[in-house]
VEXGUKE-947578 format. One record per residue (C-alpha): residue number from 1; residue in three letters; chain; x, y negated, z. Coordinates in Angstrom, 1 decimal. Example, Ala and Ser with C-alpha at 12.3 -4.5 7.8 and 13.67 -1.06 7.14 Angstrom:
% VEXGUKE-947578
   num   residuo   cadena        X        Y        Z
     1       ALA        A     12.3      4.5      7.8
     2       SER        A     13.7      1.1      7.1
//
This chain:
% VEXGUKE-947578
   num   residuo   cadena        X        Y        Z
     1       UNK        A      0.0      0.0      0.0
     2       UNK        A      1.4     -3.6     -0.4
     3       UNK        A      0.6     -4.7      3.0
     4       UNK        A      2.4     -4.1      6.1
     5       UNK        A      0.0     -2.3      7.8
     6       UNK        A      0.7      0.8      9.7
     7       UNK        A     -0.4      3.9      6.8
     8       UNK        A     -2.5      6.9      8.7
     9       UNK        A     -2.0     10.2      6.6
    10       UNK        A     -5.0     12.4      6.6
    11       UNK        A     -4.6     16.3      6.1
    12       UNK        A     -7.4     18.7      5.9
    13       UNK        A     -9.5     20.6      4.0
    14       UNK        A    -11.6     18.4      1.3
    15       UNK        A    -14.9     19.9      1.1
    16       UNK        A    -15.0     21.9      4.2
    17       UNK        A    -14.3     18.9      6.6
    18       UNK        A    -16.0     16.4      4.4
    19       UNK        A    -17.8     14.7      7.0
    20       UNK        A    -14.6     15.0      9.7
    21       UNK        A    -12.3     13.5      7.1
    22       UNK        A    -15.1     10.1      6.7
    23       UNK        A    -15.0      9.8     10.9
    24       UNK        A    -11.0      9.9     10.4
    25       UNK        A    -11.3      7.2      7.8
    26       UNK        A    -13.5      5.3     10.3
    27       UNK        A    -11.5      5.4     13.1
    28       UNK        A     -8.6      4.7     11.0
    29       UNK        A    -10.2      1.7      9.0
    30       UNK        A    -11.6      0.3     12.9
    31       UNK        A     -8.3     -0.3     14.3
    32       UNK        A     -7.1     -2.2     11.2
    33       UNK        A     -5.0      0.6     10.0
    34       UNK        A     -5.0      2.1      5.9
    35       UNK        A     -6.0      5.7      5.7
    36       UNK        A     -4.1      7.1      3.3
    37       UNK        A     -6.3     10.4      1.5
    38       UNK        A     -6.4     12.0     -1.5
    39       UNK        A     -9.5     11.7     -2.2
    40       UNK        A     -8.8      7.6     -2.0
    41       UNK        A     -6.2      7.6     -4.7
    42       UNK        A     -5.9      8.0     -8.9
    43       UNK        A     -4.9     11.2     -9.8
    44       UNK        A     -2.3     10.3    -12.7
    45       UNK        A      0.0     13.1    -11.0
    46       UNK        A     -0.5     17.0     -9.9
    47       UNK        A     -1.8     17.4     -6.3
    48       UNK        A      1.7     18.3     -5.0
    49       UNK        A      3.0     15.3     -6.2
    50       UNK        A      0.4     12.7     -5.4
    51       UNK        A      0.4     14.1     -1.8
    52       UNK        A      4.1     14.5     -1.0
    53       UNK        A      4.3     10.6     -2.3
    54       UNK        A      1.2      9.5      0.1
    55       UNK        A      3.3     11.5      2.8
    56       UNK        A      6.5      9.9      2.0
    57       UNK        A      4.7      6.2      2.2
    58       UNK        A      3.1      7.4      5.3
    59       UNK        A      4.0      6.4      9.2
    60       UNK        A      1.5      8.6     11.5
    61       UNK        A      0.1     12.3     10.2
    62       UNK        A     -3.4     13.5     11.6
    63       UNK        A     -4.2     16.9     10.6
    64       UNK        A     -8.2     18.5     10.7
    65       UNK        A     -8.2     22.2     10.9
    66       UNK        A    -11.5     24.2     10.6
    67       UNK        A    -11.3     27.7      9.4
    68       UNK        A    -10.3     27.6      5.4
    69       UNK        A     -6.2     27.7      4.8
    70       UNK        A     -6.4     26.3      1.8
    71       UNK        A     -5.9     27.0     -1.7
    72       UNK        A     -2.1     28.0     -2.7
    73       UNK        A     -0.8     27.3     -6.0
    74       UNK        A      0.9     30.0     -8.5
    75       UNK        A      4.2     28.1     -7.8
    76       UNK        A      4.1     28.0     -3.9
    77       UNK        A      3.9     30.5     -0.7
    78       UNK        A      2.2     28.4      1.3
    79       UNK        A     -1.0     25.8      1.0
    80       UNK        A     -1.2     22.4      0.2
    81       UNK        A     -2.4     22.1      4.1
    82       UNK        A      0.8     23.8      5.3
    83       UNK        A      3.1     22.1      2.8
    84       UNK        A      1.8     19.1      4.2
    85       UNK        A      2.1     19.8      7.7
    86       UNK        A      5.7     20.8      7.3
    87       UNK        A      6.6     18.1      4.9
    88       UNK        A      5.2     15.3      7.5
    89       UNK        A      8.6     16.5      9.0
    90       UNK        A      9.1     13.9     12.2
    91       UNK        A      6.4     11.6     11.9
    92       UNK        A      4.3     11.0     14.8
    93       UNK        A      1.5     13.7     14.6
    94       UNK        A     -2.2     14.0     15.9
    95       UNK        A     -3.9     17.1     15.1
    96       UNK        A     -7.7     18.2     15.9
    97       UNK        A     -9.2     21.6     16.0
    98       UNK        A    -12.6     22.1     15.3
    99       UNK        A    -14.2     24.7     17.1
   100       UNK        A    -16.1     27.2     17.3
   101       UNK        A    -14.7     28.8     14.5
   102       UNK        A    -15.5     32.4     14.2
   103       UNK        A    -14.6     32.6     10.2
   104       UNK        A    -11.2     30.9     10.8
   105       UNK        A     -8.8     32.7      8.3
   106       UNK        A     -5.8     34.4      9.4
   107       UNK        A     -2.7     32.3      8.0
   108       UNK        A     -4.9     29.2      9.4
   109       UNK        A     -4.4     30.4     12.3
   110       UNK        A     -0.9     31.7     12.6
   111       UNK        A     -0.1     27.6     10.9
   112       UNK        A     -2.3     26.4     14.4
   113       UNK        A     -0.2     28.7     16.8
   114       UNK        A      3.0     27.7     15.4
   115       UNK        A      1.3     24.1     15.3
   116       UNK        A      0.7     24.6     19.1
   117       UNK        A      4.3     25.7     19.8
   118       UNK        A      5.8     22.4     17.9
   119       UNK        A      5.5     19.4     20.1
   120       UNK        A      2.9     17.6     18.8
   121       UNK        A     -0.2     16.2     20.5
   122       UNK        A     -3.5     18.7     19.5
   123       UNK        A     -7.0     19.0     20.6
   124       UNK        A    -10.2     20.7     20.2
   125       UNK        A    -13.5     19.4     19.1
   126       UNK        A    -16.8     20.1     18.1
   127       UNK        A    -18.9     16.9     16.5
   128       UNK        A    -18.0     14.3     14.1
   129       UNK        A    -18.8     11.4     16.4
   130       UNK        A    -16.2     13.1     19.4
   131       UNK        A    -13.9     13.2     16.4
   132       UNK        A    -14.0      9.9     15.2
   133       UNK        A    -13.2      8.7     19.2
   134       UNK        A    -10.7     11.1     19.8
   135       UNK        A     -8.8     10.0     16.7
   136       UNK        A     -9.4      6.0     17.3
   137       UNK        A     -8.3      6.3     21.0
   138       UNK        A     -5.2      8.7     20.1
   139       UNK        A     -3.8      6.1     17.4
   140       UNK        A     -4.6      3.4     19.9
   141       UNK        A     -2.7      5.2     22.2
   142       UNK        A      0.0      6.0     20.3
   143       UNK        A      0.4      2.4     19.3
   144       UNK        A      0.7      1.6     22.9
   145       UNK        A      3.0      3.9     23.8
   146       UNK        A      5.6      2.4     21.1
   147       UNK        A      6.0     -0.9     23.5
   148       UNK        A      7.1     -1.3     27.3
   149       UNK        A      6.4     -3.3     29.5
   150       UNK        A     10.2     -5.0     30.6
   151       UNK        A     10.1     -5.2     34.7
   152       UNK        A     10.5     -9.2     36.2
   153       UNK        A     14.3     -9.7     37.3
   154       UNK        A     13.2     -9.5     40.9
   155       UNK        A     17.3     -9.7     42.2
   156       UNK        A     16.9    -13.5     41.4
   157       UNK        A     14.1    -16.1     43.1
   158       UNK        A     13.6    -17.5     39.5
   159       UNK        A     10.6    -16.0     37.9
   160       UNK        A     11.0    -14.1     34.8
   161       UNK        A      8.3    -13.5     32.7
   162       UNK        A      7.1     -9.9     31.8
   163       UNK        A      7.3     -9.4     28.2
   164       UNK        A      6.8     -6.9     25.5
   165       UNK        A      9.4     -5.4     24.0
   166       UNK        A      9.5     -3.0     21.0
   167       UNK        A     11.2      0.9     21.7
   168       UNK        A     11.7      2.7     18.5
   169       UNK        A     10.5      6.2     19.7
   170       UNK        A      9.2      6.7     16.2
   171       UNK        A      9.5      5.3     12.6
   172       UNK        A      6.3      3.1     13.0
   173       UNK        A      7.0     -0.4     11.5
   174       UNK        A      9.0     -2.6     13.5
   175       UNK        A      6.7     -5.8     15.1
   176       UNK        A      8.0     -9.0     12.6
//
Protein backbone atom coordinates (compact mmCIF):
# COMPACT_ATOMS: atom_id res chain seq x y z
CA UNK A 1 0.00 0.00 0.00
CA UNK A 2 1.37 3.60 -0.36
CA UNK A 3 0.61 4.73 3.02
CA UNK A 4 2.45 4.09 6.13
CA UNK A 5 0.03 2.25 7.82
CA UNK A 6 0.69 -0.84 9.69
CA UNK A 7 -0.43 -3.87 6.85
CA UNK A 8 -2.51 -6.87 8.73
CA UNK A 9 -1.99 -10.22 6.57
CA UNK A 10 -5.05 -12.40 6.64
CA UNK A 11 -4.60 -16.34 6.07
CA UNK A 12 -7.42 -18.71 5.90
CA UNK A 13 -9.52 -20.62 3.97
CA UNK A 14 -11.60 -18.35 1.29
CA UNK A 15 -14.86 -19.94 1.12
CA UNK A 16 -14.96 -21.88 4.22
CA UNK A 17 -14.35 -18.89 6.58
CA UNK A 18 -16.03 -16.38 4.38
CA UNK A 19 -17.82 -14.72 7.00
CA UNK A 20 -14.61 -15.01 9.74
CA UNK A 21 -12.29 -13.47 7.10
CA UNK A 22 -15.13 -10.10 6.67
CA UNK A 23 -14.96 -9.79 10.87
CA UNK A 24 -10.96 -9.88 10.41
CA UNK A 25 -11.29 -7.20 7.78
CA UNK A 26 -13.48 -5.26 10.33
CA UNK A 27 -11.51 -5.43 13.06
CA UNK A 28 -8.59 -4.69 11.01
CA UNK A 29 -10.16 -1.71 9.02
CA UNK A 30 -11.64 -0.30 12.93
CA UNK A 31 -8.26 0.33 14.27
CA UNK A 32 -7.11 2.22 11.17
CA UNK A 33 -4.96 -0.61 10.05
CA UNK A 34 -4.99 -2.09 5.92
CA UNK A 35 -6.01 -5.68 5.68
CA UNK A 36 -4.07 -7.14 3.32
CA UNK A 37 -6.32 -10.40 1.53
CA UNK A 38 -6.35 -12.00 -1.54
CA UNK A 39 -9.50 -11.68 -2.22
CA UNK A 40 -8.81 -7.62 -2.04
CA UNK A 41 -6.19 -7.60 -4.65
CA UNK A 42 -5.91 -8.02 -8.88
CA UNK A 43 -4.87 -11.20 -9.79
CA UNK A 44 -2.33 -10.29 -12.73
CA UNK A 45 -0.02 -13.05 -11.02
CA UNK A 46 -0.52 -16.97 -9.93
CA UNK A 47 -1.81 -17.39 -6.32
CA UNK A 48 1.69 -18.28 -4.96
CA UNK A 49 3.04 -15.34 -6.17
CA UNK A 50 0.39 -12.72 -5.40
CA UNK A 51 0.40 -14.11 -1.85
CA UNK A 52 4.11 -14.47 -0.96
CA UNK A 53 4.26 -10.58 -2.31
CA UNK A 54 1.18 -9.53 0.11
CA UNK A 55 3.28 -11.54 2.84
CA UNK A 56 6.48 -9.91 1.95
CA UNK A 57 4.70 -6.19 2.18
CA UNK A 58 3.12 -7.44 5.32
CA UNK A 59 4.04 -6.37 9.21
CA UNK A 60 1.54 -8.61 11.49
CA UNK A 61 0.08 -12.33 10.18
CA UNK A 62 -3.43 -13.48 11.60
CA UNK A 63 -4.23 -16.92 10.64
CA UNK A 64 -8.16 -18.48 10.68
CA UNK A 65 -8.17 -22.15 10.87
CA UNK A 66 -11.45 -24.16 10.58
CA UNK A 67 -11.31 -27.68 9.38
CA UNK A 68 -10.33 -27.57 5.41
CA UNK A 69 -6.22 -27.75 4.84
CA UNK A 70 -6.42 -26.30 1.78
CA UNK A 71 -5.87 -27.04 -1.75
CA UNK A 72 -2.14 -28.02 -2.68
CA UNK A 73 -0.80 -27.28 -6.01
CA UNK A 74 0.86 -29.97 -8.51
CA UNK A 75 4.25 -28.10 -7.84
CA UNK A 76 4.12 -28.04 -3.94
CA UNK A 77 3.91 -30.51 -0.69
CA UNK A 78 2.18 -28.42 1.26
CA UNK A 79 -0.99 -25.81 1.01
CA UNK A 80 -1.20 -22.45 0.20
CA UNK A 81 -2.37 -22.11 4.06
CA UNK A 82 0.76 -23.84 5.34
CA UNK A 83 3.14 -22.12 2.84
CA UNK A 84 1.81 -19.05 4.24
CA UNK A 85 2.10 -19.78 7.74
CA UNK A 86 5.72 -20.76 7.32
CA UNK A 87 6.60 -18.06 4.89
CA UNK A 88 5.22 -15.27 7.53
CA UNK A 89 8.55 -16.48 9.02
CA UNK A 90 9.12 -13.89 12.19
CA UNK A 91 6.44 -11.59 11.94
CA UNK A 92 4.26 -11.01 14.75
CA UNK A 93 1.50 -13.71 14.64
CA UNK A 94 -2.22 -14.01 15.90
CA UNK A 95 -3.90 -17.07 15.07
CA UNK A 96 -7.71 -18.15 15.90
CA UNK A 97 -9.24 -21.57 16.00
CA UNK A 98 -12.57 -22.10 15.33
CA UNK A 99 -14.17 -24.72 17.07
CA UNK A 100 -16.14 -27.17 17.26
CA UNK A 101 -14.74 -28.79 14.46
CA UNK A 102 -15.48 -32.41 14.23
CA UNK A 103 -14.63 -32.63 10.16
CA UNK A 104 -11.18 -30.87 10.80
CA UNK A 105 -8.79 -32.74 8.26
CA UNK A 106 -5.79 -34.39 9.39
CA UNK A 107 -2.72 -32.26 7.95
CA UNK A 108 -4.86 -29.21 9.36
CA UNK A 109 -4.43 -30.44 12.29
CA UNK A 110 -0.90 -31.73 12.65
CA UNK A 111 -0.15 -27.55 10.86
CA UNK A 112 -2.25 -26.44 14.40
CA UNK A 113 -0.20 -28.74 16.83
CA UNK A 114 3.00 -27.67 15.35
CA UNK A 115 1.31 -24.14 15.32
CA UNK A 116 0.69 -24.56 19.07
CA UNK A 117 4.28 -25.73 19.83
CA UNK A 118 5.79 -22.37 17.88
CA UNK A 119 5.50 -19.37 20.12
CA UNK A 120 2.86 -17.63 18.84
CA UNK A 121 -0.25 -16.23 20.50
CA UNK A 122 -3.48 -18.71 19.49
CA UNK A 123 -6.95 -19.01 20.56
CA UNK A 124 -10.19 -20.74 20.23
CA UNK A 125 -13.48 -19.41 19.08
CA UNK A 126 -16.77 -20.14 18.15
CA UNK A 127 -18.91 -16.89 16.55
CA UNK A 128 -17.95 -14.34 14.09
CA UNK A 129 -18.85 -11.40 16.42
CA UNK A 130 -16.24 -13.12 19.38
CA UNK A 131 -13.89 -13.16 16.39
CA UNK A 132 -13.97 -9.93 15.23
CA UNK A 133 -13.20 -8.74 19.19
CA UNK A 134 -10.67 -11.11 19.81
CA UNK A 135 -8.77 -9.99 16.68
CA UNK A 136 -9.38 -5.97 17.32
CA UNK A 137 -8.31 -6.26 20.96
CA UNK A 138 -5.16 -8.67 20.09
CA UNK A 139 -3.81 -6.05 17.44
CA UNK A 140 -4.58 -3.36 19.87
CA UNK A 141 -2.71 -5.25 22.23
CA UNK A 142 -0.05 -6.01 20.35
CA UNK A 143 0.44 -2.38 19.32
CA UNK A 144 0.73 -1.57 22.93
CA UNK A 145 2.99 -3.92 23.80
CA UNK A 146 5.56 -2.40 21.07
CA UNK A 147 6.04 0.93 23.46
CA UNK A 148 7.13 1.31 27.31
CA UNK A 149 6.43 3.28 29.48
CA UNK A 150 10.21 4.98 30.59
CA UNK A 151 10.11 5.23 34.73
CA UNK A 152 10.52 9.17 36.16
CA UNK A 153 14.26 9.67 37.33
CA UNK A 154 13.21 9.50 40.95
CA UNK A 155 17.29 9.71 42.16
CA UNK A 156 16.90 13.48 41.43
CA UNK A 157 14.10 16.15 43.08
CA UNK A 158 13.63 17.54 39.53
CA UNK A 159 10.59 15.97 37.86
CA UNK A 160 11.02 14.09 34.76
CA UNK A 161 8.29 13.49 32.69
CA UNK A 162 7.12 9.89 31.79
CA UNK A 163 7.33 9.44 28.25
CA UNK A 164 6.76 6.85 25.50
CA UNK A 165 9.37 5.38 24.01
CA UNK A 166 9.49 3.05 21.00
CA UNK A 167 11.24 -0.92 21.69
CA UNK A 168 11.71 -2.65 18.49
CA UNK A 169 10.46 -6.16 19.71
CA UNK A 170 9.21 -6.72 16.17
CA UNK A 171 9.49 -5.29 12.64
CA UNK A 172 6.34 -3.07 13.00
CA UNK A 173 6.96 0.41 11.55
CA UNK A 174 9.01 2.61 13.47
CA UNK A 175 6.68 5.79 15.10
CA UNK A 176 8.00 8.96 12.60
Amino acid sequence: TPDQRLRVFVSSTLQEVAAERQAARQAIEHLRLAPVMFELGARPHPPKDLYRAYLDQSHVFVGIYWQKYGWVAPDMTVSGLEDEYNLAGDKPKLIYIKTPAPDREPRLKGLLDRIKNDEVSYKYFSTVDELRDSIENDLAMMLSESFEIAQPDRSSSTLVMPRLSPVRRHNLPQPP
